[in-house]
N, C-alpha and C positions, 0 to 999 in steps of 0.2 A: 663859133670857131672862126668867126672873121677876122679878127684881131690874128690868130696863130695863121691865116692866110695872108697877111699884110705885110710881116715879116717875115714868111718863108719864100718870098717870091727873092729876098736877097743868099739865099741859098743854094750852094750846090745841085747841079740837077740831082745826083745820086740822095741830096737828104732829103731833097722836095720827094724821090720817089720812095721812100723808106717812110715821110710822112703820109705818101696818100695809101702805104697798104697798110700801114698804123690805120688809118682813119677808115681804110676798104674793112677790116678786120674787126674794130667796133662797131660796125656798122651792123656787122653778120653777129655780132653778142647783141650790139641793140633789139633789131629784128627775132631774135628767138625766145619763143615761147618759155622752152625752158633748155638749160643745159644742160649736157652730160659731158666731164671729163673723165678719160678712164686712163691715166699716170700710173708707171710701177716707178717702184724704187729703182733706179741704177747706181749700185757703188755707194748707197748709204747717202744719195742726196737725189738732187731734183734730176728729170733726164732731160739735158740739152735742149733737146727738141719742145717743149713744154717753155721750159724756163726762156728762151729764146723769144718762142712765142708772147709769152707773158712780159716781157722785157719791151719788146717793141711795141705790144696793146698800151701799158701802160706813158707811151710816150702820146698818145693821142692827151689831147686837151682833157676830153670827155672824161677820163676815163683816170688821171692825174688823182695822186693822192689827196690832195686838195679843191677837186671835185666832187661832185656830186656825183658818182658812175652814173652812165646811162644802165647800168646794170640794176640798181637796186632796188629791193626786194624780190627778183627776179630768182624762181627755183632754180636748185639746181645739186648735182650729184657728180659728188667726187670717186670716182673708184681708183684704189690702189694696192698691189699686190706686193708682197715681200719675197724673197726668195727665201731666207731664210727668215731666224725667230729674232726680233725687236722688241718683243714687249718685256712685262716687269717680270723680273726675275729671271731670265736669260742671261747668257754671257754678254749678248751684244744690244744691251739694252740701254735704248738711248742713242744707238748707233745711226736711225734712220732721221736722217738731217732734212728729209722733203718733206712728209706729211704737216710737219708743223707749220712750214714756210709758206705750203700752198694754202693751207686751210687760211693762213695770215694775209695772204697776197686776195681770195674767193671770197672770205667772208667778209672779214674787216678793210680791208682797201676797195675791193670790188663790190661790197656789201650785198652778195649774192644771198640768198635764204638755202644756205648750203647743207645737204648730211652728206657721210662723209661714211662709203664701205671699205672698208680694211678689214686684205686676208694675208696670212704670210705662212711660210715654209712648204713654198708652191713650189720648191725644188726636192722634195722629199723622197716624189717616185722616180727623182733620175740622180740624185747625189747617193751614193752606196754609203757616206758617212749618214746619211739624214735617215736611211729606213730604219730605225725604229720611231722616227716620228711621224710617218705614213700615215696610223689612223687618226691621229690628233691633227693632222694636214689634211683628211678627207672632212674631219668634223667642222674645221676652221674654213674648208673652202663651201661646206654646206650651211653653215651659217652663214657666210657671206652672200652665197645664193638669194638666201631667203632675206636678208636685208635689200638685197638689189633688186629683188623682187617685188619688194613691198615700194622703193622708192619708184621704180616704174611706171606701176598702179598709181604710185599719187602722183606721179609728172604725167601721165596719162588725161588726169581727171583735171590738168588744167585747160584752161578755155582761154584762147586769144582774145 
């Protein structure tokens, strides 16, 4: 990173500090054993607050689609919740524009050893349209369980 130290010293103090919490921020991905992000859908895409974050990791050098992340092969677990139904054969299928982006941005940019729990129609026991799809929402949030279950155990069982 010395060279991206060379010429940021002719920079704004505001980009100089937006680079050292880019650089404070891989630091804390470098250092970690393994990941856990847990992302819902908002509005059919990524939430703000995620993307934001990922937007300004990705400015550090390290970390550059044309690096080598300091991240890689580095575990790691994505969870994501829908409110409502996205999958095949729903009305709104195809609708959820984040899942794909992040898994794009964790696996293949960040080249994270990613799985990837997905539950949705977690809005079922409070949307009065959505009750009849309650027990197929209790089945879907009990498999997710037991996926996030299982990925714990194995991020558990890794060794620094």
């Amino acid at each position: 990173m010395g060279s991206a130290r060379t010429w940021s010293r002719d920079l704004p103090p505001e980009q100089r500090e937006a680079l050292a919490l880019a650089a404070s921020l891989t630091d804390e991905l470098a250092g970690a054993d393994a990941l856990l992000f847990a992302v819902p859908l908002y509005n059919w895409g990524v939430s703000q607050h995620f993307k934001t974050w990922a937007d300004l990791v990705v400015t550090d050098p390290r970390m550059s689609p044309k690096a080598v992340p300091v991240t890689e092969g580095k575990p790691a677990v994505l969870v994501t919740v829908r409110g409502g139904g996205y999958g095949p054969g729903t009305p709104r299928e195809g609708w959820d524009h984040a899942t794909a982006w992040m898994r794009r941005i964790l696996a293949d940019v960040w080249r994270l050893d990613l799985r990837v729990v997905e539950t949705e129609l977690t809005l079922a026991d409070t949307n009065p349209e959505m009750a009849q799809l309650k027990e197929l929402a209790m089945k879907l949030r009990a498999d997710a369980e037991d996926a996030a279950r299982s990925c714990g155990q194995a991020l558990a069982g890794v060794r620094p």
